[in-house]
N, C-alpha and C positions, 0 to 999 in steps of 0.2 A: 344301520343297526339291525342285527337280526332279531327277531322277536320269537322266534318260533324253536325257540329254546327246549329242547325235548326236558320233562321233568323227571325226577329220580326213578328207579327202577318198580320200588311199589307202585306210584300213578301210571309209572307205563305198563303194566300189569293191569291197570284197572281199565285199560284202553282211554285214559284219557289224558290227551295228549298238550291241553292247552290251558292255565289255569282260568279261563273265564265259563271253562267249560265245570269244571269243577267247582267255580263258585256255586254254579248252578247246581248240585248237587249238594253242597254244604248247606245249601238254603234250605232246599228238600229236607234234609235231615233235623235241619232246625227246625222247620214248620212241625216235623213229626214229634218230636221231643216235646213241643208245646201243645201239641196236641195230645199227647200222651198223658200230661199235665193237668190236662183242662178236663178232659175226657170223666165222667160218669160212669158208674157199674150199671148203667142202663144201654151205656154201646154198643153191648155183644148179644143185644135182641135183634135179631133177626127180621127184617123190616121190608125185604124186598122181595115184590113179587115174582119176579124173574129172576134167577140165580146166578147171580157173577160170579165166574169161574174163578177156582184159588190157580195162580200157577204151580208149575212143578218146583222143586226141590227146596219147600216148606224145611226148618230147622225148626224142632221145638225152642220158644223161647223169641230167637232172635230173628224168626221168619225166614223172610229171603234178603234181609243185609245184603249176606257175602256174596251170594248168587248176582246181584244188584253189580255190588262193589266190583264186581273181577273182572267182569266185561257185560256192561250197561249194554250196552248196543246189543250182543249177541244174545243176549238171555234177553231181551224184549220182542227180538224178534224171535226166537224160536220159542217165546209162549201166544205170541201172538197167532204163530200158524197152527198152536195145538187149541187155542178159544176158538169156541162158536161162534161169539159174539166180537163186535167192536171195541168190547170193555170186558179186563179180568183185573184181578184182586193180586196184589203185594202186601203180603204180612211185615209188615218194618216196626219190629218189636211186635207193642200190642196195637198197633194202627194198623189200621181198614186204607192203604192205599190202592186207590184205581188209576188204573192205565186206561185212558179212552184213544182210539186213534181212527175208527169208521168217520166217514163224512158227515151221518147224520146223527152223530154222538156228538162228534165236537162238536156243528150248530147246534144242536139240544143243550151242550151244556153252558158254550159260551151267550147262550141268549140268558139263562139264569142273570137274574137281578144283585145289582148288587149286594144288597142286602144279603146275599145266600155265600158268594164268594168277597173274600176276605183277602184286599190286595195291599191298604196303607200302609199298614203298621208293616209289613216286611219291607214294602217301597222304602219308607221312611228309614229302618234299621240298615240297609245296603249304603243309601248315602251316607252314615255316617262311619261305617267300618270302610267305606271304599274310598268316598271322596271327603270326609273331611266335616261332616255333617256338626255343627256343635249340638251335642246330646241333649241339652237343657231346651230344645226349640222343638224339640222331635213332636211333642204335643201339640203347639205352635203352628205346625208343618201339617198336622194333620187334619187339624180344624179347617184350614184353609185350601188343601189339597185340589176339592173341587175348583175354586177360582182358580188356581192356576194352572192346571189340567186345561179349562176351559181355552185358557188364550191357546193354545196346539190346536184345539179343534177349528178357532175363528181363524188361527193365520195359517194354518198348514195344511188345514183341508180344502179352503174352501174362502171367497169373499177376496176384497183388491189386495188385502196385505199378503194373501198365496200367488195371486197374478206376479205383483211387485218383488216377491221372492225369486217365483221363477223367471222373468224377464231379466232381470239381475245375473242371475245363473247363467241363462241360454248366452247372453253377451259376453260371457267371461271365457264361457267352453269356446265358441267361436273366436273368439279373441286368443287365446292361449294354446288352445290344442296344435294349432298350425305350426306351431314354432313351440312346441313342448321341451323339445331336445337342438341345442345348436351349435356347428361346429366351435363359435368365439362366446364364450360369455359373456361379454359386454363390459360397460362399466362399472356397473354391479358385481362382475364375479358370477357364478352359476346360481341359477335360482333353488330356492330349497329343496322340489323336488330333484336338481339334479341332482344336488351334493349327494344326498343317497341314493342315487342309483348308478354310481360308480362309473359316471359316461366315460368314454372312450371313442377317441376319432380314429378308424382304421384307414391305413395306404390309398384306398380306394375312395377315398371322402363319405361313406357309410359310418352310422353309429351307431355305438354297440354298447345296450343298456342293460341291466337288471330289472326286468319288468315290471315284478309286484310292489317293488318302493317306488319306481315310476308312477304309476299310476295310484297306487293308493295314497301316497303326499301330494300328489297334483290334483286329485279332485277333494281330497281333504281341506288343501289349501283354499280351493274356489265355494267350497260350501261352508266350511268354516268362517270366512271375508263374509261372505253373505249374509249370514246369522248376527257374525260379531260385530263387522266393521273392520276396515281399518287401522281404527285406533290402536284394538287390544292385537288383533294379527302383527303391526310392527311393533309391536312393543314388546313383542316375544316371536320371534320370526322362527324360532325353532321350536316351539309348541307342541309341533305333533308328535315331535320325537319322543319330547317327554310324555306326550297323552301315552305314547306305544309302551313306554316303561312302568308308566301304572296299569295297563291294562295287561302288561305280561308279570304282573307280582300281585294281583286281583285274590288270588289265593291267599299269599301271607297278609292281607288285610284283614281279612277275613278272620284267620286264626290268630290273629295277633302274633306272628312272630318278633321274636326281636328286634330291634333296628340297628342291632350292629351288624346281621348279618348284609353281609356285602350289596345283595341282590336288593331287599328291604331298604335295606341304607339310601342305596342308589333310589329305587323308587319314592323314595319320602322327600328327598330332595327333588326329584322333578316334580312331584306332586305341589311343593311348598313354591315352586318355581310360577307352578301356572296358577294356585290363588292366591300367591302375592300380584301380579298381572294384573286376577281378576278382581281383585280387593280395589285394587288402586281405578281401574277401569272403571268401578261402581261409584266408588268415590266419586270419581270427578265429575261421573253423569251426574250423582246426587246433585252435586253443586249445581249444575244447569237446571235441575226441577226436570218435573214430568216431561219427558219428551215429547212423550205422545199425544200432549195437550198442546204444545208449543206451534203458533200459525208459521215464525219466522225461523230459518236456519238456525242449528244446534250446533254452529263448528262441526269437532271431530268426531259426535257421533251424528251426522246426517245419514249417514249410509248403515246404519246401525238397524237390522230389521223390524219391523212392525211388532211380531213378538216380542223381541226382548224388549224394545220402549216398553210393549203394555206390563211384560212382567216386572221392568224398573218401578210402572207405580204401583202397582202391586205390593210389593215391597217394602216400599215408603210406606204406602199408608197401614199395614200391617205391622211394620216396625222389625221387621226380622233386620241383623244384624248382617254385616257387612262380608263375615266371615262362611255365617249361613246363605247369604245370597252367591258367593264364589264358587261353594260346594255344591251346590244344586246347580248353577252354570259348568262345570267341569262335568258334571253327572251327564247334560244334554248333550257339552262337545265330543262327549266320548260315545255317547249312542248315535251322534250325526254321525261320526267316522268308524262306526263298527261294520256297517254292513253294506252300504253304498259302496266306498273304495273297493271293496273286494270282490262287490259281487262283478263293478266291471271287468278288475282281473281277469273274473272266470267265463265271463262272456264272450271277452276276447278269445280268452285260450281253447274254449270250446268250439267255436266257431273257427279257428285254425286248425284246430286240431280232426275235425270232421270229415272223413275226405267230401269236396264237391262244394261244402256245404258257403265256404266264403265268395266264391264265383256268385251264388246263387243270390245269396244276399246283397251282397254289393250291388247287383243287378236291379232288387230291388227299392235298395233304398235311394238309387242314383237319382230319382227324380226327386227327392226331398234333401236332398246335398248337391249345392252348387261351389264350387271350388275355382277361383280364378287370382290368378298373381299371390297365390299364397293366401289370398280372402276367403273365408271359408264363410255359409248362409248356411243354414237349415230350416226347414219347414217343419218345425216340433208337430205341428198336428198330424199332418201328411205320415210322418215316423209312428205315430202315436194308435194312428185311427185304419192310415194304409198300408200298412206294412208288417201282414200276418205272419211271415214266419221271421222277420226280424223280432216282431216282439215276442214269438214263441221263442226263438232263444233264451230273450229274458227270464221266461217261464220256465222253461227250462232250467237253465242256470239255477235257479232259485231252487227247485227240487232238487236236483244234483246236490250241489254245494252248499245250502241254508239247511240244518238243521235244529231251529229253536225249539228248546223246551219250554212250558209253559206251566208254573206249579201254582198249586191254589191250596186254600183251606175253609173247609164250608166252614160257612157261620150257624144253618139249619141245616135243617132235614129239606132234600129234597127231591126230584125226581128229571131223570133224560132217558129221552127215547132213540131207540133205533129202528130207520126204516126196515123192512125184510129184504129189500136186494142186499142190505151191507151185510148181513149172516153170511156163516161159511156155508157151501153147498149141502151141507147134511143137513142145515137146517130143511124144516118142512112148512114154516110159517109164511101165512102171506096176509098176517095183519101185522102194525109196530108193536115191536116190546119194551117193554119199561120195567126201567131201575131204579132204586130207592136209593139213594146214600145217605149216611147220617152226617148230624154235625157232627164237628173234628174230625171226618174224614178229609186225609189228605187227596188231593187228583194231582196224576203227573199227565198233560196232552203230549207227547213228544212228535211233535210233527213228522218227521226225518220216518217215523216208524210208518204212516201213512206213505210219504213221498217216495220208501220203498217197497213197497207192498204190489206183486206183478199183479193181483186181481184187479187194479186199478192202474197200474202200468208196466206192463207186458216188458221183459227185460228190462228191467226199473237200474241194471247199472249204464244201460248206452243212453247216449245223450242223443235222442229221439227229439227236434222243435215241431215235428209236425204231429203231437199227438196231439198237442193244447187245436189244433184245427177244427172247426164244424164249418158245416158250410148252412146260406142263408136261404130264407127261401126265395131269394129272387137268383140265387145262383152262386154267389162271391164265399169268396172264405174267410174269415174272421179267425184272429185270436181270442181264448177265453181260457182264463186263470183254471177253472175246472174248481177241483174240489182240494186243490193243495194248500196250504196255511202258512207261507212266510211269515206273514207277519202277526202271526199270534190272534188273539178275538178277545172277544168280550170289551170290556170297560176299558184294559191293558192295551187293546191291540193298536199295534202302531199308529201314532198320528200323524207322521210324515211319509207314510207309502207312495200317497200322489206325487208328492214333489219328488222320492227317490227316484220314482218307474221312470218320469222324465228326464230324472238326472242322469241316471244310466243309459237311457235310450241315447241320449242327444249323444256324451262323452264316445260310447262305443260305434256312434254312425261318424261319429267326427273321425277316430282314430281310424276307423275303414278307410274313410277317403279320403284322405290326407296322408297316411302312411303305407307302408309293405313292411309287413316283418318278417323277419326267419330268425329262427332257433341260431344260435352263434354255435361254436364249433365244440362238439359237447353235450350241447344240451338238444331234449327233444319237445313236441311237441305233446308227446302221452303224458300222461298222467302219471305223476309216482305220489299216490298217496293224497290224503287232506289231513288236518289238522284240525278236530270240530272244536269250536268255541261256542258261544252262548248265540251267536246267530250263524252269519253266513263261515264256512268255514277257510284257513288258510293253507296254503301250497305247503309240503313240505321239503319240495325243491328249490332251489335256488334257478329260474328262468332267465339267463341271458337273450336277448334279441338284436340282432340288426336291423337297423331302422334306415328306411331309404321311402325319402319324400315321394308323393305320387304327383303326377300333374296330368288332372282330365280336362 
């Protein structure tokens, strides 16, 4: 299935090419609307001791809308190189919105309390126009918000049930990657991710795939199992396809369009596909009682992870509804497979695509992959802790092709500072400056706008792994994330990174050394384009590969 559906000719005008990418913008606008709403004739005091720059091509009335609208990207970045500062001012109607993108603005501002940023009640309003939320709980949902936030931080960050996640994981990549793609399908039939990725056995006994469905349904499938279980994975073996058809109609959710129209129609039925699954799935746990309490075997949810058990009693003793509990399980499936699958994509194709740069690697990573009769072992630490310019890839990667936006809405008044190195060189300051915002000020962070910025990386379009390098002081070279923001901050910011960083590392050292690819006849290794969505972004090529087993 292709998902990467180009949209009408006005969104392609707006440079935005993906609807998740545009949710994010329709969100923005709603926040402004409400803010506009709520807003006070005491707004337009002047509050701040240091001056955030207005950008250029102000419209009386309507600000900068359309300037915004026609190409996001290019108007953020050409006000950004005319600000002094890390932070300038968007007129959108009669709202005060800031752009922050300096290093030491977004930590200034994502350390703001929550109290100050304002994140539920939008949280809560997305599940129910996207996945299904029943409107009557949204209160419900918000009351309780922090309990269940919390189980992310206890299993996904950190403590045995993130060990037991990833252990789980690391045995499925070693188990599966070896034999991803095969010439006989077995007695099964092709497994899910082949079916879409259109394999093909050529003369020569080489296979010849379509990458990005390869790999983005293969490690979907394995992180998905891991979270869900088994149960709910066979119970809908084709799951992702349909996650991929709501997350390419994310827009007409949004705006309510019709459900006749074809595209809408389609997506409402895969929608209704996966929380009927997950309706039923809940169900039947209900029946077993709290898992998580359980000393002795649970049947078919045993393999069901530590999170969702705790969020099951969650649930139960909260009393939300069975319909509310699918919707907010669809909400997580879809953000576990947003940005992981893809970003191995581009890790891979980067690292091909680099001249020198796969020799180097592989070299590297060879002592933390052992490969014998088809067995494939990894040494996740070794990959994790020794292997500086394989994980600068990753870093890498994630600049290139992640660009998340991050939108907020103050609750107060209140204040972020910027160090003096992040000014533009005219400045003359060599103590921090501080900004004032008001409540109802809307903040857009848009990452991507930092991860391209050459004051901070010098040719920011080449895929450069060894900037993320410092060396230590006993001599050795380390990887270090640096000042880039994949995954967002604040209260929001991702709570499964850890587990991603290693999901991606293991999958792409696995496919190193166990495969060789090349471009099938046709296609290249360059780049033709991205497609930004709400996080990591996708190919707008169609990448075939031949695939030919290694043996070291």
């Amino acid at each position: 299935m292709d998902t990467n559906v180009a949209m009408n000719p006005f969104f392609e005008n707006m440079g935005l090419l993906r609807p998740a990418r545009l949710l994010l913008i329709i969100t923005f606008f709603g926040l402004i609307f409400l803010a506009v709403r709520k807003s006070s004739k005491s707004r337009n005091k002047q509050l701040s001791k240091a001056t955030i720059e207005t950008a250029s091509f102000e419209i009386p009335f309507v600000g900068h809308v359309w300037a915004f609208l026609w190409d996001p990207d290019r108007f953020l970045r050409f006000s950004r190189e005319k600000a002094l500062h890390g932070i300038f001012n968007l007129k959108m109607f009669r709202v005060d919105t800031r752009i922050i993108h300096s290093p030491s603005l977004m930590k200034s501002f994502f350390a703001l309390p929550g109290s100050v940023i304002e994140h539920k009640t939008m949280g809560s309003n997305i599940i129910v126009k996207i996945f299904g939320f029943p409107a009557a709980e949204v209160p419900q949902m918000i009351t309780h918000f922090d309990q269940l936030m919390n189980t992310f931080v206890t299993q996904l960050m950190k403590g045995p049930g993130f060990e037991k996640s990833w252990n789980k994981l690391l045995f499925d990549i070693e188990k599966i990657v070896p034999s991803i793609v095969t010439p006989s399908s077995g007695a099964d039939g092709p497994r899910s991710w082949e079916r879409t990725a259109n394999i093909e056995i050529r003369p020569d006994g080489t296979i010849e795939a379509d990458l990005f469905p390869l790999v983005r349904n293969c490690v979907g499938l394995l992180s998905s199992t891991e979270m869900m279980g088994h149960a709910f994975v066979d119970s809908h073996p084709d799951f992702l396809e349909d996650a991929w058809q709501v997350d390419a109609n994310i827009m007409g959710f949004v705006f309510g369009y019709p459900s006749w129209l074809p595209s809408i129609s389609k997506a409402l039925k895969s929608r209704l596909r996966i929380l009927e699954k997950l309706i039923a799935w809940h169900t039947n746990m209900e029946t077993v009682g709290p898992i998580v309490d359980l000393k002795e075997e649970s049947g078919p949810f045993d393999d069901v992870s530590d999170l969702m058990k705790q969020r099951q009693k969650i649930w139960s003793q909260r009393g939300f509804s069975m319909q509310a509990r699918a919707a907010v399980d669809l909400s997580i499936l879809w953000a576990l497979n947003a940005n992981s699958n893809s970003t191995v994509y581009w890790m891979l194709r980067n690292i091909y695509a680099t001249p020198g740069l796969l020799g180097e690697v592989r070299r590297e990573i060879a002592p933390a992959c052992s490969l014998h009769d088809n067995k494939l072992k990894l040494d996740w630490k070794r990959l994790l802790n020794d292997s500086p310019l394989f994980k600068s890839c990753y870093f890498e990667s994630l600049r290139v092709d992640a660009a998340p936006w991050s939108f907020k809405r103050l609750q107060k008044d209140c204040t972020v500072q910027e160090a003096p190195e992040d000014a533009r060189k005219s400045s003359t300051k060599t103590e921090s400056t501080t900004f004032h915002m008001k409540k109802g000020d809307a903040v857009l962070v848009p990452a991507d706008l930092h991860h391209t910025d050459a004051r901070y990386f010098p040719n920011p379009s080449e895929f450069d792994p060894k900037r993320f390098f410092v060396e230590t002081d006993e001599g050795r070279t380390r990887s270090v994330i640096k000042t880039i923001r994949p995954y967002g901050g604040g209260a929001t910011m991702c709570k499964g990174r850890f587990l991603a960083e290693r999901e991606v590392l293991a999958f792409v050292a696995a496919m190193l050394t166990c495969w060789d690819l090349e471009p099938a006849r046709g296609c290249s290794w360059e780049m033709n384009g991205r497609a930004k969505t709400s996080g990591v972004c996708s190919p707008h090529d169609k990448l075939r590969v031949t695939m030919k087993r290694r043996f070291i």
